[in-house]
MARVOMAR-976998 format. One record per residue: x, y, z of N, C-alpha, C in turn; residue in one letter. Coordinates in Angstrom, 1 decimal. Layout:
{n.east=X	n.north=Y	n.up=Z	ca.east=X	ca.north=Y	ca.up=Z	c.east=X	c.north=Y	c.up=Z	resn=A}
...
This chain:
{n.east=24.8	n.north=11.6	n.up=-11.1	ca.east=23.4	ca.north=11.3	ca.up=-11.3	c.east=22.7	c.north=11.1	c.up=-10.0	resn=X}
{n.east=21.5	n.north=12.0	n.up=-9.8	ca.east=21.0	ca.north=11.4	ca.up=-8.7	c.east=19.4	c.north=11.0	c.up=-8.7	resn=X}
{n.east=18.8	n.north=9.6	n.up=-8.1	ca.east=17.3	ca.north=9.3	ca.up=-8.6	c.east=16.5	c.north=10.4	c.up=-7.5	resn=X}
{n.east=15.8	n.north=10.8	n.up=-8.4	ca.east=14.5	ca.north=11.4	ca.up=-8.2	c.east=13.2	c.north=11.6	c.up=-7.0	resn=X}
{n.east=12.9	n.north=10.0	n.up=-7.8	ca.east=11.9	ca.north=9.3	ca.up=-7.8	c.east=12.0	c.north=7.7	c.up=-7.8	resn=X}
{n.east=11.0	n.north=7.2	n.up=-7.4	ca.east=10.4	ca.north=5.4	ca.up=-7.9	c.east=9.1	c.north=5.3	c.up=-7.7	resn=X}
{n.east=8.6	n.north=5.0	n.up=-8.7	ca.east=7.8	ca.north=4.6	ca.up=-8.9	c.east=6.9	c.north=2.9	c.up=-8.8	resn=X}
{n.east=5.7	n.north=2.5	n.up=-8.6	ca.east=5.5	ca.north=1.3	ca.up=-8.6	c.east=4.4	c.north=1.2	c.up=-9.6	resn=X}
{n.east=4.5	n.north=0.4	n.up=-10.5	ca.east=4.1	ca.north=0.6	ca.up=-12.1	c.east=3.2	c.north=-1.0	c.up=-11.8	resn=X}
{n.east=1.8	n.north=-1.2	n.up=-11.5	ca.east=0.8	ca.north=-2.5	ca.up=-11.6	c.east=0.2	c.north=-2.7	c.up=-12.5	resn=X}
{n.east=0.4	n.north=-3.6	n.up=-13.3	ca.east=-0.7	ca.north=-4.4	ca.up=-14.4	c.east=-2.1	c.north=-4.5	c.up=-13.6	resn=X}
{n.east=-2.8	n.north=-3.7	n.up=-14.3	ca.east=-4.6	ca.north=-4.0	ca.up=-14.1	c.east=-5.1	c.north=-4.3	c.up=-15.2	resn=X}
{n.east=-5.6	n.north=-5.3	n.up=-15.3	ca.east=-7.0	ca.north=-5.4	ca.up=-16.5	c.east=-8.1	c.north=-4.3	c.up=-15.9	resn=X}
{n.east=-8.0	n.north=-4.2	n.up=-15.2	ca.east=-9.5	ca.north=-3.4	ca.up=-14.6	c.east=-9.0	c.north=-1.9	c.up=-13.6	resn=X}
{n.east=-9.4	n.north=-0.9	n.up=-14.4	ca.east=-8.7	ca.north=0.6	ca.up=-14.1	c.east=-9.7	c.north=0.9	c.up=-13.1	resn=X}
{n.east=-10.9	n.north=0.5	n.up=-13.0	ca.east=-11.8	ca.north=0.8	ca.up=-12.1	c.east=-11.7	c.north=-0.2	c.up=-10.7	resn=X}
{n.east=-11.3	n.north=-0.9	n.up=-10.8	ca.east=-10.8	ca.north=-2.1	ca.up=-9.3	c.east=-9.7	c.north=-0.8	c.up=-8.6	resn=X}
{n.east=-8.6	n.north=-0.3	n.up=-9.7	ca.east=-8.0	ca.north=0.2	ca.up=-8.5	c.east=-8.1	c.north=1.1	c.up=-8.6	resn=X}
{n.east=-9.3	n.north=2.3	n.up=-8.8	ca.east=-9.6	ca.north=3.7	ca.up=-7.9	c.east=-10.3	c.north=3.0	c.up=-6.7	resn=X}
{n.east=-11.1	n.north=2.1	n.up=-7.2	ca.east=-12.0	ca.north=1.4	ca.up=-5.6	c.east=-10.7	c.north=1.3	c.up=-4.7	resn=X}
{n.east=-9.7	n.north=0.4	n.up=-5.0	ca.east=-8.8	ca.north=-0.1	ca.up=-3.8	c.east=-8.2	c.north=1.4	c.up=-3.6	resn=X}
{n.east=-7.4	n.north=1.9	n.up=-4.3	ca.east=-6.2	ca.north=2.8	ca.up=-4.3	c.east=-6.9	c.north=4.4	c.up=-3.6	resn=X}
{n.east=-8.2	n.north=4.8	n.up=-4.4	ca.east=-8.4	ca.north=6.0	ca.up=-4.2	c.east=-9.3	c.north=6.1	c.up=-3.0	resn=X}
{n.east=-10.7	n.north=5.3	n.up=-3.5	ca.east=-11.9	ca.north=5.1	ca.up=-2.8	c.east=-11.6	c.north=4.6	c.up=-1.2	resn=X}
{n.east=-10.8	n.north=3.6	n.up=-1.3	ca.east=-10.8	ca.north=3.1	ca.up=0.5	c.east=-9.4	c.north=3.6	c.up=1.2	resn=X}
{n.east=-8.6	n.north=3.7	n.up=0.1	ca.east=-7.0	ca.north=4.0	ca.up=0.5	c.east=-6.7	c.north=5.7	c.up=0.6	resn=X}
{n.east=-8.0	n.north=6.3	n.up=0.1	ca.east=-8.0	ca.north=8.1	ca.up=0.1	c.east=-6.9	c.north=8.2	c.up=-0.9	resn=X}
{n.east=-6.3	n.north=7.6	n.up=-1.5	ca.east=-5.0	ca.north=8.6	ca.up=-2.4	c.east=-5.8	c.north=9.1	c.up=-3.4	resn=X}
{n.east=-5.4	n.north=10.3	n.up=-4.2	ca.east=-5.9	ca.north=11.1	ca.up=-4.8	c.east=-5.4	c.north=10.9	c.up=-6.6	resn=X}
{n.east=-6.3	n.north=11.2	n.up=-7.4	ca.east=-5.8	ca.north=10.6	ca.up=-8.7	c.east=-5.4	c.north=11.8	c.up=-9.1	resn=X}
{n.east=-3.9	n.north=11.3	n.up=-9.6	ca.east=-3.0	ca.north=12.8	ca.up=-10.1	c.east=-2.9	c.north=12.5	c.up=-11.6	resn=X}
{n.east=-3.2	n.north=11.7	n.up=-12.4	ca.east=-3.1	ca.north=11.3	ca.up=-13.5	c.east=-4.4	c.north=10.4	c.up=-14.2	resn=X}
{n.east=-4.9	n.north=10.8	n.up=-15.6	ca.east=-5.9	ca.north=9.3	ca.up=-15.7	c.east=-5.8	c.north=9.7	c.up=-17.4	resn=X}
{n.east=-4.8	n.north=8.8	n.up=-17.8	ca.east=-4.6	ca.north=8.5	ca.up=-19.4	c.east=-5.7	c.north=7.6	c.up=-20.4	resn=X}
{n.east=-6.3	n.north=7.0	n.up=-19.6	ca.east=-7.5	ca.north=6.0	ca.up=-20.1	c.east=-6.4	c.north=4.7	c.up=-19.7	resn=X}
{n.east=-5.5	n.north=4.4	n.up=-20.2	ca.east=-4.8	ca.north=3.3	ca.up=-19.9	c.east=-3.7	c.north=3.0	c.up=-18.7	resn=X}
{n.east=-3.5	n.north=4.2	n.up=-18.1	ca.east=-2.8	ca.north=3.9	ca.up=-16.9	c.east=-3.2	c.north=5.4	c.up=-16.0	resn=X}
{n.east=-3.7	n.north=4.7	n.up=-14.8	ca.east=-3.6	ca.north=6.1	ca.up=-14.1	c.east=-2.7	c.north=6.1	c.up=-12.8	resn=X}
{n.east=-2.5	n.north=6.7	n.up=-12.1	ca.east=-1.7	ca.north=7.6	ca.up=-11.2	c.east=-2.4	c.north=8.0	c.up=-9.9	resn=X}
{n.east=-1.8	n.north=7.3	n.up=-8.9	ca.east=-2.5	ca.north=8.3	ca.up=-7.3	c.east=-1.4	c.north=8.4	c.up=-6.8	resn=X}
{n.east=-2.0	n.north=9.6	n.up=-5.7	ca.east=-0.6	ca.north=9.9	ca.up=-5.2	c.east=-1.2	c.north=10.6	c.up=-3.9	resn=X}
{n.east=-0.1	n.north=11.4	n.up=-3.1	ca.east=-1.1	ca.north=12.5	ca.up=-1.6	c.east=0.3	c.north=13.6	c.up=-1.9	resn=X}
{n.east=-0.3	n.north=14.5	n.up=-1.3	ca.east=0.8	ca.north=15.7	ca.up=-1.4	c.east=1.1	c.north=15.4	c.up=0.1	resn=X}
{n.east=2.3	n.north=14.7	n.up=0.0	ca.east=3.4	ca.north=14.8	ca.up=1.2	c.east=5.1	c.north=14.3	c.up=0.3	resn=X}
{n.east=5.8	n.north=15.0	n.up=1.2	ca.east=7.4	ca.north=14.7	ca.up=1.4	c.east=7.7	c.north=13.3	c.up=1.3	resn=X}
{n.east=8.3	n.north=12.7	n.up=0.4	ca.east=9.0	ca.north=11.2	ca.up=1.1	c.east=10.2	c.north=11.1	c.up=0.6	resn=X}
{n.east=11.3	n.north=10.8	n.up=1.1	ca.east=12.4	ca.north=9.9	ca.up=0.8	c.east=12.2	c.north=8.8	c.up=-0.4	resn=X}
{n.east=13.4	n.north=8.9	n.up=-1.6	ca.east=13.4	ca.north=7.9	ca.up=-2.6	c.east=13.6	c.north=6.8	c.up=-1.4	resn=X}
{n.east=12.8	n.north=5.5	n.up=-1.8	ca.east=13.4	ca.north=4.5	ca.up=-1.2	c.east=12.9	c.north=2.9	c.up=-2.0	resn=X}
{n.east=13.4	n.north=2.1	n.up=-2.1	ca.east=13.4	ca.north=0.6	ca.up=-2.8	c.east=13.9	c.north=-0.3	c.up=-1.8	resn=X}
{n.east=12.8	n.north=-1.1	n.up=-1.3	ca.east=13.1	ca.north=-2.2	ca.up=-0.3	c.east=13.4	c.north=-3.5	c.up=-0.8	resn=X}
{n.east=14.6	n.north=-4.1	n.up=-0.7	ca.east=14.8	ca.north=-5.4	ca.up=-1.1	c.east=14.5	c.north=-6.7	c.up=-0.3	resn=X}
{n.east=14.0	n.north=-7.7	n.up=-0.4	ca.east=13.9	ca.north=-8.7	ca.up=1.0	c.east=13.5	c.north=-10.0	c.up=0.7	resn=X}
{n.east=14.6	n.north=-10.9	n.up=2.0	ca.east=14.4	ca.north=-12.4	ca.up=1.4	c.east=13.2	c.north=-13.1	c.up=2.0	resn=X}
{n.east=12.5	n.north=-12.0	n.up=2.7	ca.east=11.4	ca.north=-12.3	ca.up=3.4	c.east=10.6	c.north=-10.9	c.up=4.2	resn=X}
{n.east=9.5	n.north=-10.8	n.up=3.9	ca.east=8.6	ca.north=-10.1	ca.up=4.7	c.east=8.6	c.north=-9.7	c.up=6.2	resn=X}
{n.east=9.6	n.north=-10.3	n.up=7.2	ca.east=9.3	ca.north=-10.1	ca.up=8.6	c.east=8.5	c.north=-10.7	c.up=8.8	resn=X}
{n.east=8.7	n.north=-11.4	n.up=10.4	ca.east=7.8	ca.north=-12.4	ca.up=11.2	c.east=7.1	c.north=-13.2	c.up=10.6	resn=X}
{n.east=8.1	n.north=-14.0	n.up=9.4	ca.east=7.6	ca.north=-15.2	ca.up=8.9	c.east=6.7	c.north=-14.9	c.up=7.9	resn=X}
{n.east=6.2	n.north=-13.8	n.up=7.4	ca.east=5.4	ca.north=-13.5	ca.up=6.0	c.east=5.9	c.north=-13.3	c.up=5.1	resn=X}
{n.east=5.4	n.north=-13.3	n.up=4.1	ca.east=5.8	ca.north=-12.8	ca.up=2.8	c.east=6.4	c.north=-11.8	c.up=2.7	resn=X}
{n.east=7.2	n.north=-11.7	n.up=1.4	ca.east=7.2	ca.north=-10.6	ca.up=0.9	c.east=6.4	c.north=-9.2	c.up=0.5	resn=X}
{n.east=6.0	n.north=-8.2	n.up=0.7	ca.east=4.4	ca.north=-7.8	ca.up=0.1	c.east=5.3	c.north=-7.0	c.up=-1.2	resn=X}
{n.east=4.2	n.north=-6.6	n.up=-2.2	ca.east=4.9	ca.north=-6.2	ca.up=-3.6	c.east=4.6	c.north=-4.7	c.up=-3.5	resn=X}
{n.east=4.0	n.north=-4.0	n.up=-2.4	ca.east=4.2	ca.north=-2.9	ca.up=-1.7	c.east=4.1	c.north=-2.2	c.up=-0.3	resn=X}
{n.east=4.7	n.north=-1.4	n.up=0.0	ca.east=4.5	ca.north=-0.9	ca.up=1.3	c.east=3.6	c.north=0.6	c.up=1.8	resn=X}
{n.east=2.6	n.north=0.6	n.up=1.9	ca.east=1.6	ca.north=1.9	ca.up=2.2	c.east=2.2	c.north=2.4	c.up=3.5	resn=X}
{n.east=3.0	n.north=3.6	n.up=4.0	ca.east=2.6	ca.north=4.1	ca.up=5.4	c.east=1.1	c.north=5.0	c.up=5.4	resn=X}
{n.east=0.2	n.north=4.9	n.up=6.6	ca.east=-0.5	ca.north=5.8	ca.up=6.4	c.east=-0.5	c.north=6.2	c.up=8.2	resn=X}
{n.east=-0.8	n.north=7.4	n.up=8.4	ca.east=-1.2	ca.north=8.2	ca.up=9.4	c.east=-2.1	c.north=7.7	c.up=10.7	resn=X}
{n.east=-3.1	n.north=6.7	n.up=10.2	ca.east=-4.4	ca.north=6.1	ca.up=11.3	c.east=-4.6	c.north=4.7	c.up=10.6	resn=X}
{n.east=-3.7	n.north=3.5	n.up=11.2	ca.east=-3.5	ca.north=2.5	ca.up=11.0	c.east=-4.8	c.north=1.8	c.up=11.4	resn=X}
{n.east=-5.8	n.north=2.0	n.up=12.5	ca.east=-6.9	ca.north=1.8	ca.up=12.9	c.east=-7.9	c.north=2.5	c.up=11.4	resn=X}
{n.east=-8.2	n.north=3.4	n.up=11.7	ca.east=-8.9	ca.north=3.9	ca.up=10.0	c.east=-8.2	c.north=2.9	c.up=8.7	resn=X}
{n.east=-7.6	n.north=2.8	n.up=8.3	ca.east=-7.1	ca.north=2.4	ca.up=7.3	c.east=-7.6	c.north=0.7	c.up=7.7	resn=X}
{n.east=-7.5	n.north=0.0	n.up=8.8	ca.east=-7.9	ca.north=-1.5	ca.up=8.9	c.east=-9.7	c.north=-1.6	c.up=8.6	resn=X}
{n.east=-10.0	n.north=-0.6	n.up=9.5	ca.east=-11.6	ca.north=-0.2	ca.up=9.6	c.east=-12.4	c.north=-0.3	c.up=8.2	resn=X}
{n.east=-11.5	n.north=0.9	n.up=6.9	ca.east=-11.5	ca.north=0.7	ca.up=6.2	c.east=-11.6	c.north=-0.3	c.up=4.9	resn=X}
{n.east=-10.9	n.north=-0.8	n.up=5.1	ca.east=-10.7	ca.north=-2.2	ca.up=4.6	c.east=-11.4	c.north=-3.5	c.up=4.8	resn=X}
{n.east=-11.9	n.north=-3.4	n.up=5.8	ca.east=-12.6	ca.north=-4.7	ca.up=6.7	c.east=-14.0	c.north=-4.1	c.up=6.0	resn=X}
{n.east=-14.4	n.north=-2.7	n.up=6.0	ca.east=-15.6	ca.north=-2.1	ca.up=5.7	c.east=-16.2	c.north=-2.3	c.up=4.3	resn=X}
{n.east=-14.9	n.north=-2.3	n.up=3.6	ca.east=-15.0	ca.north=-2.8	ca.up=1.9	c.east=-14.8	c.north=-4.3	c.up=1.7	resn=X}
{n.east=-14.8	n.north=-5.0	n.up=3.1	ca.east=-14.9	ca.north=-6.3	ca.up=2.2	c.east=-13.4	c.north=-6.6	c.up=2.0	resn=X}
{n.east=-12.5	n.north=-6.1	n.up=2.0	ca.east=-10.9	ca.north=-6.6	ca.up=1.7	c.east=-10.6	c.north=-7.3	c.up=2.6	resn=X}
{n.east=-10.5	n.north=-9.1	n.up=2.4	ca.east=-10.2	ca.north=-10.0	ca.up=3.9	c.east=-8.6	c.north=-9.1	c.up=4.0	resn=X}
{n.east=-8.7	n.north=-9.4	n.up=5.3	ca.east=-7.2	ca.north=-9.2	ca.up=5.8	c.east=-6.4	c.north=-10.4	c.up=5.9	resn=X}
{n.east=-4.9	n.north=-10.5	n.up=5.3	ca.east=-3.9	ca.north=-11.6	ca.up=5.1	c.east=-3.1	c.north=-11.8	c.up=6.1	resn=X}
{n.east=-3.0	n.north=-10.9	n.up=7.1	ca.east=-2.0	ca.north=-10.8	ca.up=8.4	c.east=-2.7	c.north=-9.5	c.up=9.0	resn=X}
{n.east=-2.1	n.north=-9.9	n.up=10.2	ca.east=-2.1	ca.north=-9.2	ca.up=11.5	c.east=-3.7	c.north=-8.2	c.up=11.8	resn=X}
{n.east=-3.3	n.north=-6.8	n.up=12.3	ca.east=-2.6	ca.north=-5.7	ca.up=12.9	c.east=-1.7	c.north=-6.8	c.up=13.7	resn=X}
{n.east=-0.7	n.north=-6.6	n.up=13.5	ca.east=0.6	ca.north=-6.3	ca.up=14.3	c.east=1.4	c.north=-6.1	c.up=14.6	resn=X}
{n.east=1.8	n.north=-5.7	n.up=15.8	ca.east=3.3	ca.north=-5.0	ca.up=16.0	c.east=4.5	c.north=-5.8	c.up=16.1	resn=X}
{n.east=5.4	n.north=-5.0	n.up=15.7	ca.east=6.4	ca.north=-5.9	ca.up=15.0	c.east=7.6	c.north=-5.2	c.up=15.9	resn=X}
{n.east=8.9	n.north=-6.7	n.up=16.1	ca.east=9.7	ca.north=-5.6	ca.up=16.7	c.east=10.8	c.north=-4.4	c.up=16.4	resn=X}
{n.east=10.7	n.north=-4.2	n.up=15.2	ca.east=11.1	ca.north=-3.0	ca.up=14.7	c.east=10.7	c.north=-1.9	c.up=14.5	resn=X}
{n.east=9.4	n.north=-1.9	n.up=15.4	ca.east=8.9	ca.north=-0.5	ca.up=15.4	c.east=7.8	c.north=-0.2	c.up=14.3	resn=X}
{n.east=7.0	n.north=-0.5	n.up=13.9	ca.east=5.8	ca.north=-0.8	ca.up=13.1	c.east=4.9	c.north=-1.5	c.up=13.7	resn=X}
{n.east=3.3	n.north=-0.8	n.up=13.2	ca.east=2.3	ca.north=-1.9	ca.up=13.4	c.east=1.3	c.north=-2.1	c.up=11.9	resn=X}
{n.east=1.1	n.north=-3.2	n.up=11.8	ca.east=0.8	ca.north=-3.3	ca.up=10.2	c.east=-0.1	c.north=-4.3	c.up=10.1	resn=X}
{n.east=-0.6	n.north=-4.2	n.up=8.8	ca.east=-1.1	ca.north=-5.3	ca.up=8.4	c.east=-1.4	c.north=-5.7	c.up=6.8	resn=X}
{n.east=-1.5	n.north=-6.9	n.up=6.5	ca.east=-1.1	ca.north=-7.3	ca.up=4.9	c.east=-2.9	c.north=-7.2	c.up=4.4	resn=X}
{n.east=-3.1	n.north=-6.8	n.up=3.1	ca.east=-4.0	ca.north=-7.2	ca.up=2.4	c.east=-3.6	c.north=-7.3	c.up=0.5	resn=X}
{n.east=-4.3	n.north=-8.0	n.up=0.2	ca.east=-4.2	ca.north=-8.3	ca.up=-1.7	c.east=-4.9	c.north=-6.8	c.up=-2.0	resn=X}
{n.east=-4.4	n.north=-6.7	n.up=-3.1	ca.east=-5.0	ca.north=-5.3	ca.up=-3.9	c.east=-6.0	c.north=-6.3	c.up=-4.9	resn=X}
{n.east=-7.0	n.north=-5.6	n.up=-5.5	ca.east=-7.4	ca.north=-6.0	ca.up=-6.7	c.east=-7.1	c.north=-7.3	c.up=-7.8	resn=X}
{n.east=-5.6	n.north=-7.2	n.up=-7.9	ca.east=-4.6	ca.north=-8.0	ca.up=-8.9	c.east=-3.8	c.north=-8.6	c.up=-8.3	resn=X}
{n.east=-4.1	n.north=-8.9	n.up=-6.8	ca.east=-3.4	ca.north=-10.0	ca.up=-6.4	c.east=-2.1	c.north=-9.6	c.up=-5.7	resn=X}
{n.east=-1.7	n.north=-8.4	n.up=-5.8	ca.east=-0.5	ca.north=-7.5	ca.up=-5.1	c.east=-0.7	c.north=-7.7	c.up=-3.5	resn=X}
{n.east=0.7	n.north=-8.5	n.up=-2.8	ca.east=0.2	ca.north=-7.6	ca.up=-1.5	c.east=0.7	c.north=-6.8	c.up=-1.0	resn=X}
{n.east=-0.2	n.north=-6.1	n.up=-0.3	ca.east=-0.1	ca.north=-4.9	ca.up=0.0	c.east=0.3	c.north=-4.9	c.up=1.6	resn=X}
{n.east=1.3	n.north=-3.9	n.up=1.8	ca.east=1.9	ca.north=-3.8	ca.up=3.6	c.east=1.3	c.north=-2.7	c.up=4.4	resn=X}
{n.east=0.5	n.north=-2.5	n.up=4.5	ca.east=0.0	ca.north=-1.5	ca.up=5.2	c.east=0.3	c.north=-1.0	c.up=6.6	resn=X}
{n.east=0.7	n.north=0.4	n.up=7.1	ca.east=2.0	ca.north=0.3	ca.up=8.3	c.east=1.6	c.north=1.6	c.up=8.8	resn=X}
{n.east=2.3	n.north=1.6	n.up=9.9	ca.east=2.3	ca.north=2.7	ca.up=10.5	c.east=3.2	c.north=2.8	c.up=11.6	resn=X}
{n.east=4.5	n.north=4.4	n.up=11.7	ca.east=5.8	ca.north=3.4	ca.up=12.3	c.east=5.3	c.north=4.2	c.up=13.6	resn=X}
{n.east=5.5	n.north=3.4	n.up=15.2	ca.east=5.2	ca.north=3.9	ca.up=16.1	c.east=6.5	c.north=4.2	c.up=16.8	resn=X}
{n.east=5.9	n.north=5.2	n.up=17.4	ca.east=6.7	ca.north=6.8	ca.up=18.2	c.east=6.8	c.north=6.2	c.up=19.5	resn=X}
């Protein structure tokens, strides 16, 4: 047997909170919309992967996902633009990431990253 895929499956009362968060500020693109659950996604390559942890790094939380995106600057800009306080950093970390935490909609937080070269 070998996995696929994984998926990250959020309870929303509110389907329109997360195309604002997910689509509208985060650019992912809706690949799916059943009326009761929808789907974003980007056409790129990734590695299955499931992070386990008894802690978030540098003393933070856990977050209940991990975003990499391309322009870690755009993506903060973004977010600050919509009104999404920020719950940590930008910061670099020493394992080679610069990041920073925000809540989704439902209270999820969210790891926002970008690994530097």
């Amino acid at each position: 047997m070998k996995v696929l895929r994984v998926v990250a499956n959020i309870e929303a009362p509110d389907i329109m909170a997360a195309r604002r968060f997910y689509q509208d500020i985060l650019g992912l693109a809706l690949i799916m919309d059943l009326g009761w659950i929808v789907t974003f996604g980007a056409d790129t390559s990734m590695k299955v992967q499931l992070s386990v942890a008894s802690q978030g790094g540098s003393g933070t939380p856990v977050p209940d996902l991990s975003i990499e995106v391309d322009d870690l600057d755009a993506a903060f800009e973004a977010m600050s633009a919509a009104g999404v306080p920020i719950e940590y950093g930008p910061a670099d970390e020493p394992w080679g990431v610069r990041r920073f935490y925000v809540s989704d909609p439902f209270g999820r937080l969210v790891n926002i990253l970008v690994h530097k070269n």
